[in-house]
N, C-alpha and C positions, 0 to 999 in steps of 0.2 A: 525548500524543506519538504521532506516527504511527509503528504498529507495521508496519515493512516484511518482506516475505515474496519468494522464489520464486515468481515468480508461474506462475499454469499457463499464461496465452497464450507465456509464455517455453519452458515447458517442453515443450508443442504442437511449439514449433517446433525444440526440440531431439532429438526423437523420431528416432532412425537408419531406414532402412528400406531395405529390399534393393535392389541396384541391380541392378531389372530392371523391364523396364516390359512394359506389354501393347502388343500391335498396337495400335496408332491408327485409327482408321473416321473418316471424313467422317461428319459431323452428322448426314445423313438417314439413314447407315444403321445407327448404334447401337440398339440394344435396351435395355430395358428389362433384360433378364437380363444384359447386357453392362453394365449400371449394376452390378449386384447385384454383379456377378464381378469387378469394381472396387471396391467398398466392400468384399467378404470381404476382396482382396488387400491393399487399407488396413490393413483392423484388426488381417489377420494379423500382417501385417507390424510395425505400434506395438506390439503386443504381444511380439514376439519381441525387439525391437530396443531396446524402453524403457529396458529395466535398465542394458543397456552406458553409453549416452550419458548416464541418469542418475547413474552411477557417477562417469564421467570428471568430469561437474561437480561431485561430490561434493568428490573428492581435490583437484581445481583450488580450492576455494574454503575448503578447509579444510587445505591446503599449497600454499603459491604460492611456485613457484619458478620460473624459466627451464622446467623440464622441464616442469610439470605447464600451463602457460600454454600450451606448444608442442601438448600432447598436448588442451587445451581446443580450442584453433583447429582443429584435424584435426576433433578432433568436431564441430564447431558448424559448421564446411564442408563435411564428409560429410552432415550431416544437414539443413544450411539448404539444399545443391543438391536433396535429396531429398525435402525437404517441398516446395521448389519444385515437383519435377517433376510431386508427386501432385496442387498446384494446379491447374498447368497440364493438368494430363489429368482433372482432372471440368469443365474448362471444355467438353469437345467432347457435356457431356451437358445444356446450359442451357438446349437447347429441348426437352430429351422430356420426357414426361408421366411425373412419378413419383411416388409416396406422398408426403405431407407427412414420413411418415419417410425415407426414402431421399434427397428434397430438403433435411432439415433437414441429414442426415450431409455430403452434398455441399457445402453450405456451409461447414460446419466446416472438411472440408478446404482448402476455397480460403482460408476465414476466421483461422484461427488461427496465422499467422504473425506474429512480433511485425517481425519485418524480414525484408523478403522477399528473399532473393541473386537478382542477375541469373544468366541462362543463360549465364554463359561458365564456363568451370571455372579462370583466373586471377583473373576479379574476385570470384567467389564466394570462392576462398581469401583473398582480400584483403580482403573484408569479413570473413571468419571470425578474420584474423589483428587485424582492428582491434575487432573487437568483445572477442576474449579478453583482446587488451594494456588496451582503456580500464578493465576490470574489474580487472584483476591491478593496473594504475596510482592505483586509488582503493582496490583494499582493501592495498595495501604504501605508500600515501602516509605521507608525515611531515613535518613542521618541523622545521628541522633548523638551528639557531645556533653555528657553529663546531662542537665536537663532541657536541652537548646536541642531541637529537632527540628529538620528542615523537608522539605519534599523534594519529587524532582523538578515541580515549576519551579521553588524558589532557587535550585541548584542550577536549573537552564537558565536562570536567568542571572547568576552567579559569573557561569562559563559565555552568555553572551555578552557580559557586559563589563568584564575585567579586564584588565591589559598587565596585573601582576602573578607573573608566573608560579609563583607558592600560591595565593588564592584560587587561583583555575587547580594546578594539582589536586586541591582538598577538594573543592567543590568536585573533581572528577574520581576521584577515590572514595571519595564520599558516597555517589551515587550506588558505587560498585561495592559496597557492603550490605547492599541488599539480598546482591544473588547468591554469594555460596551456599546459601540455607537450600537453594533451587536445587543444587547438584545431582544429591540424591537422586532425588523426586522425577527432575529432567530425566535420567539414567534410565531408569523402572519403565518411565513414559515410554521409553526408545522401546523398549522389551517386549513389552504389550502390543501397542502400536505395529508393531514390528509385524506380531503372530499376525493380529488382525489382518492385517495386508495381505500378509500371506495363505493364511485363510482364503480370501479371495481370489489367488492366482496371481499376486505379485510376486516381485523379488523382496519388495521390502517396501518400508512407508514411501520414500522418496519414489521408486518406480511407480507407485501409486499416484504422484501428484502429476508427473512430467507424463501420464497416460491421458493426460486432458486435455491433448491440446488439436487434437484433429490432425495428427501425423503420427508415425511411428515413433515409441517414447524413444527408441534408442537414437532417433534423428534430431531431437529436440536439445539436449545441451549444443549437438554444433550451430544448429540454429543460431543460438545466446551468441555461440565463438564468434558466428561472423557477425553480427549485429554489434558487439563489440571490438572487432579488426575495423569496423567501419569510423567508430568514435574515438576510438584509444588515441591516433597523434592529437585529436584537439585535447586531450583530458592532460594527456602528456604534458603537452605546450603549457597548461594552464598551472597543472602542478610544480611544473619547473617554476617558475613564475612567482607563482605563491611562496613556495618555499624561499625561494632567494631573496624579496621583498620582509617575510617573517625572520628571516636570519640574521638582515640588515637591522631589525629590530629586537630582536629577545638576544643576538651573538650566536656563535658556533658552542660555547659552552652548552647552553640546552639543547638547538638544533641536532647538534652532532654533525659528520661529516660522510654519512651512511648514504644522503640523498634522499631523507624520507622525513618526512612533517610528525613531530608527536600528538596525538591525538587530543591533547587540552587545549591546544592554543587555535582551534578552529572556530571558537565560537559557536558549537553545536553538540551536547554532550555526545553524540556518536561520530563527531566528524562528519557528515555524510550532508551537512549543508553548510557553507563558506561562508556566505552572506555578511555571519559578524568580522571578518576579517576584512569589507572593503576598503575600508578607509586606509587599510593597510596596503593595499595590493592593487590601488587605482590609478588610473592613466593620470598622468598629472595633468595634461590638458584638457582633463573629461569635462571638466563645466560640472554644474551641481545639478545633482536628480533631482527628480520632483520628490519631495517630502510629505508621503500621503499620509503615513499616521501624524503628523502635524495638520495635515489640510482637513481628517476624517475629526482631530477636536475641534477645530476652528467650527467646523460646522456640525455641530453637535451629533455625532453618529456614536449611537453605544449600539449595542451587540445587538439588538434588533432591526435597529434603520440600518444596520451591516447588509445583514442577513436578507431584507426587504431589498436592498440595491441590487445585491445579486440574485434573489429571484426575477429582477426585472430584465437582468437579461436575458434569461431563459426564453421569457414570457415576449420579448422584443425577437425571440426566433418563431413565434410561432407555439410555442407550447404553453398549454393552461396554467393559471397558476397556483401555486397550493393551495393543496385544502386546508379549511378552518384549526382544523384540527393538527394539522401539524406546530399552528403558532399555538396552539395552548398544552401541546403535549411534550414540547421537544428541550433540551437542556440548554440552554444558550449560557449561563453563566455558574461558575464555581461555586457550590451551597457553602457558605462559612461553618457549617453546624455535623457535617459528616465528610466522611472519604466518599469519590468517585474516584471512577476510571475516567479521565479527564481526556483522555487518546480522544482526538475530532474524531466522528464514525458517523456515517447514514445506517438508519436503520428502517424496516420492513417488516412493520408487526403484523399485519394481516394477512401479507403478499398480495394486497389490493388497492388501498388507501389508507394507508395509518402509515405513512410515510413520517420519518421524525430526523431529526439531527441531534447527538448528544457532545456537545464541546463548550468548553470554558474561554470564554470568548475576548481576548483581551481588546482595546481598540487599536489596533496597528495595520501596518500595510500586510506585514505576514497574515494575520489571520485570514483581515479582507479578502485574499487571495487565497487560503485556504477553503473557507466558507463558497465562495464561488465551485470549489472540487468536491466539497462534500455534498451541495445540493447537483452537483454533476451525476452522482450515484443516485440519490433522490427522484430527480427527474427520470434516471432511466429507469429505474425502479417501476416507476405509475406507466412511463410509456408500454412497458411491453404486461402488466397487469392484464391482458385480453387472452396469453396465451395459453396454450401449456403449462401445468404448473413446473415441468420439468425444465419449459424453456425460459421460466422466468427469471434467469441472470444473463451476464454479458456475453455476447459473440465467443468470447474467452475473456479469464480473469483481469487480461491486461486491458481491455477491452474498457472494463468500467472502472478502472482505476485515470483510464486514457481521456475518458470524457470528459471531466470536469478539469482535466487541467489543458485541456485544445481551448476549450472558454477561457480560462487563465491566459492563456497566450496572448488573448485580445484584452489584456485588462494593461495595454498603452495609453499613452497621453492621449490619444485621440477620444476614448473610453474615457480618460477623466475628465474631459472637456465635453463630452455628449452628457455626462454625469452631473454637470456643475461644480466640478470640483476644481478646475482651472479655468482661465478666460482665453488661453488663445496656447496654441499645440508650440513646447520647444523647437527650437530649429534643431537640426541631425549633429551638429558640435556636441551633441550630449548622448549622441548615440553610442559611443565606444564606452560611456560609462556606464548606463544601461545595458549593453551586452555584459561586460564584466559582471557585472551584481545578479543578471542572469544565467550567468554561466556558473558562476558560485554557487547558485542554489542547485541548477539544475545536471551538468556534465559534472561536479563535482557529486552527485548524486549517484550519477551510472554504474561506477564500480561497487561503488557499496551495494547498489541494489542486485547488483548479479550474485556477490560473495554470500551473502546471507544462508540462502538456499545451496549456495554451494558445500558451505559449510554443516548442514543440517543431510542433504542428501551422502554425505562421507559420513556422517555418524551414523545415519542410517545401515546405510552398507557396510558397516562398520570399518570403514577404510580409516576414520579416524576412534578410536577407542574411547573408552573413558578414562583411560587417564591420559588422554592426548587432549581433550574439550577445548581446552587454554591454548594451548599450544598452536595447535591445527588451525584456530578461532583468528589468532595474530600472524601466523602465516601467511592466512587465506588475502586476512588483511593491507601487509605488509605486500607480496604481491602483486594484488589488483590496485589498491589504491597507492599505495607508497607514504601509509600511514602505521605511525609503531605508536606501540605503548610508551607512555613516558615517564614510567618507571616500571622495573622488574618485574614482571607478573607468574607466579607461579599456578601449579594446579590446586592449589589452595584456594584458587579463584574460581571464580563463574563467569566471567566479561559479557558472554553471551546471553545471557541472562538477564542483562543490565537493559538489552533490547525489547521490546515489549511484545515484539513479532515472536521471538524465541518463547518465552513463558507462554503466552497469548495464543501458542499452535496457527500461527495466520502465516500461510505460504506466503514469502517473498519475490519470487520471481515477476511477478506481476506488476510492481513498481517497475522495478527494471525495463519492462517490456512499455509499459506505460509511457516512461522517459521518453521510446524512441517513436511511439505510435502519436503521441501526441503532436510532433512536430511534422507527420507525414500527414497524417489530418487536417493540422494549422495551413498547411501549405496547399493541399489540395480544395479544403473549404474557401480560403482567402483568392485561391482562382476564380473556385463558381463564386464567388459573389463581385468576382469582376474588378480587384483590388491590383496596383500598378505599384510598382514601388521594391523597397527592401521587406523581406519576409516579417523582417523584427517589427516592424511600424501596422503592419495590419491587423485591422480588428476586424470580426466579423458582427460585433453589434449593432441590432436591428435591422440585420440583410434578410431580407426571407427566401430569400434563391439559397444560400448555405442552410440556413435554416430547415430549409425542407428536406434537405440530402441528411442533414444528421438527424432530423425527426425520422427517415425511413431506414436508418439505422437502428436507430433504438426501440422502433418497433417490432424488431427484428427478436432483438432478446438473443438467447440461444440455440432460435428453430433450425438456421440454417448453421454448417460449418464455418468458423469466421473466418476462413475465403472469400465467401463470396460476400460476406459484412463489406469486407477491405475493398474487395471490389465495387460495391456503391457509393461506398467514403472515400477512397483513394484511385480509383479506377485502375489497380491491381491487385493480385490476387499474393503478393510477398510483403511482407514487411519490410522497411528500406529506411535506414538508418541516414541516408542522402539529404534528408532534408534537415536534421540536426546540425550535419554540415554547411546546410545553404544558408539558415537561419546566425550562425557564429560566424560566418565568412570572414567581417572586418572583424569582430576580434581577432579571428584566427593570423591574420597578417598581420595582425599588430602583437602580439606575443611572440611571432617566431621572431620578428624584428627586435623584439628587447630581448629573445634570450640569445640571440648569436654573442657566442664568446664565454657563453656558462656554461656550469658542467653541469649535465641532466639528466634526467634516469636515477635508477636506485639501484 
């Protein structure tokens, strides 16, 4: 399941800064020292001002009320006019000759805005006030039937845990009466957003994101293309598979005969994690996984001996391990007494040591493995605290989404056996069911995470319109995944909206990219630490030879292009979707072999 986080191009852009600007010069007479005396005034300034505005979204996201919504919008339109303004003023430095560093810093700042506010000081507050409300509107959403109101935990866990086609419907309809209130509001956002970028020297917001990636933005969607031509027959193989297995079970009444899964019956209110459909779609001779949210109550683990286990592996790489103050300041479980945004998130209130985590911690094997990717953010977080304040995020966005789940990847039996959690490692008979339940979560993952932004980059450009939102939204869907709506949805609707990324302005492509870095990392780290075997069965816990390679990663931060990141971690300079292949190998021969003789595709 996709572990979502704070992201830092969000947090870039919530960064406050003093409102005072310097002299402005015509083009030809800036200096090189007048660069300088503008990137000091920069960092000083994120530095001084970080804490505050990370604060305010602290209190807003973990009490939503009227007040703390009101006191979100102030911040986010104090500090969106103010990263604006810093863009706009290293524009007047794009033709002097500066360092590869002083170039790189200058970019960042034009770069690192997730929505750029236009220059008027009414519509900047009007996009601050639409961007707080869509946030406060998905994390206090509910279902609500006469006096019976439900959340989306108690609906996700409605939709992972039913097998009756009418109660998944509701529960999945349900969720999605939250968003049309969004429409509007979403719309305006696009508008705004829009100028702002433009303002800047974009085409539009979307050009604005896919310019962050240390390539030319127009090279960057084929980039995705092939990174996904590399995954697509395994996701194929899998979705064929699935489907025929759910068919066999719900009939072609519901199914249909389209060749496309409808979206309730995955066990995941987005579809985008399979997981609760194993039991349905497993190898019959897989033998039984290991049962870790049964083994984590046998042995009393609540949501802090969670959290402790997984900093121990960090700390088993070589890295310190958290500060004090993370255990007394972080959220680890659901308040009964108010709304949160319950979304897992690492967060970075100082940008030095006030590292925190905010999630509603259930005891199960998902979280466990969640928890382990949000202190992945965490740890890179404090590692690269030395640098730049501009270089303090990931090599690239996918970068730190990648990190915590390459540690996931070693969370095998062998990992629960170093842990105390089993006495002696399964023999490989159980391997083909354990690939399936990770291919569930994870290659059924890949298309969603590319469509999202796909989705958002066409409304931007307005290649999809607003009265196409719906439409475009199950296209995009229908398409990449070979997932339909399961019942008629008009533009009456908001579906997109239902996702927290969409309200929430938190660029997607990064997951996606994460999915395929993560397994090119697994593969390359399980080398240096000298590991023999099938890719699936390796851990890297408590290797300090791996250990050290991803600690001089994450030291790294954003100083260099993440070229040359990939280059220390993977001993190339490309992304290579080849090891997601080597990782599902036997499943993959075992899917093509059960679906010969189905019909596949959509």
């Amino acid at each position: 399941m996709l572990r979502n986080v704070i992201t830092l191009c969000l947090i870039m852009s919530l960064m406050a800064c003093q409102n005072n600007t310097m002299n402005k010069k015509a083009a030809d007479q800036v200096t090189v020292e007048d660069a300088q005396a503008f990137l000091d005034k920069v960092e000083q300034t994120y530095l001084d001002e970080w804490e505050y505005a990370s604060r305010v979204a602290w209190v807003q996201a973990n009490f939503i009320t009227e007040d703390t919504v009101w006191l979100g919008a102030k911040s986010i339109e104090k500090t969106g006019a103010l990263s604006v303004k810093f863009a706009n003023e290293a524009k007047q430095f794009d033709d002097l000759e500066l360092s590869d560093d002083m170039r790189r810093r200058m970019n960042i700042i034009k770069g690192s805005l997730t929505l750029a506010a236009p220059d008027d000081v009414d519509k900047n507050a009007e996009l601050a006030q639409i961007m707080a409300n869509l946030e406060a509107m998905y994390g206090a959403g509910k279902y609500c039937v006469e006096d019976k109101c439900q959340s989306l935990g108690q609906l996700s866990q409605t939709i992972a845990q039913s097998r009756d086609h009418e109660t998944l419907l509701e529960a999945w309809q349900g969720w999605r009466t939250v968003s049309p209130a969004m429409r509007d509001k979403y719309q305006r956002m696009v508008e705004l957003a829009n100028e702002g970028a433009q303002a800047l020297g974009y085409q539009d917001t979307g050009a604005m994101w896919r310019a962050g990636y240390d390539m030319p933005a127009s090279e960057f969607p084929q980039e995705l293309d092939r990174l996904w031509t590399q995954v697509k027959p395994l996701y194929d193989s899998l979705q064929c598979h699935v489907r025929t297995k759910l068919t066999d079970h719900y009939g072609e009444e519901i199914m249909g005969d389209d060749g496309m899964i409808p979206a309730h019956l995955m066990g995941n209110m987005w579809a985008q994690d399979w997981t609760g459909v194993y039991d349905l779609v497993k190898p019959e001779d897989a033998g039984s996984t290991i049962d870790v949210t049964a083994l984590l109550a046998e042995n009393d683990y609540d949501a802090k001996k969670m959290t402790k286990t997984a900093e121990g592996f960090f700390t088993s790489l070589g890295l310190p391990p958290l500060p004090e103050t993370f255990w007394s300041r972080s959220l680890f479980t659901k308040p009964q007494d108010r709304d949160v945004v319950c979304h897992a998130s690492a967060w970075n209130i100082d940008n030095v040591d006030d590292i925190r985590m905010k999630m509603c911690i259930k005891e199960d094997y998902e979280d466990f493995v969640t928890i382990h990717h949000e202190l992945g953010h965490n740890f890179y977080q404090r590692a690269y605290n030395d640098k730049s304040i501009l270089y303090r995020t990931g090599a690239n966005d996918g970068f730190h989404e990648a990190i915590g789940d390459t540690v996931a990847l070693s969370i095998t039996p062998s990992y629960f056996k170093e842990i105390g959690l089993i006495d002696e490692v399964p023999a490989s008979s159980n391997d083909l069911g354990m690939l399936m339940k990770k291919a569930l979560e994870k290659i059924a993952f890949v298309p969603f995470g590319l469509l999202v932004d796909q989705w958002r980059w066409k409304v931007f450009n307005g290649e999809i319109s607003p009265e196409e939102y719906n439409a475009g939204w199950w296209a995009l869907r229908n398409k990449y995944q070979g997932i339909k709506a399961p019942v008629a949805r008009t533009e009456a609707d908001f579906d997109p909206g239902a996702k927290y990324h969409i309200p929430g302005n938190t660029p997607y492509t990064r997951y996606f990219l994460a999915h395929i870095l993560q397994f090119q990392f697994h593969r390359e780290l399980c080398e240096t630490a000298g590991f023999e075997g099938d890719l699936h069965r390796c851990s890297i816990y408590n290797n300090q030879a791996a250990g050290e390679k991803l600690i001089e990663v994450l030291e790294m931060g954003a100083e260099k292009p993440w070229q040359d990141a990939m280059e220390v971690i993977a001993n190339s300079r490309e992304m290579d979707a080849t090891a997601v292949v080597d990782y599902f190998a036997p499943l993959k021969s075992w899917l093509d072999e059960q679906n010969q003789g189905r019909e596949c595709g959509w």
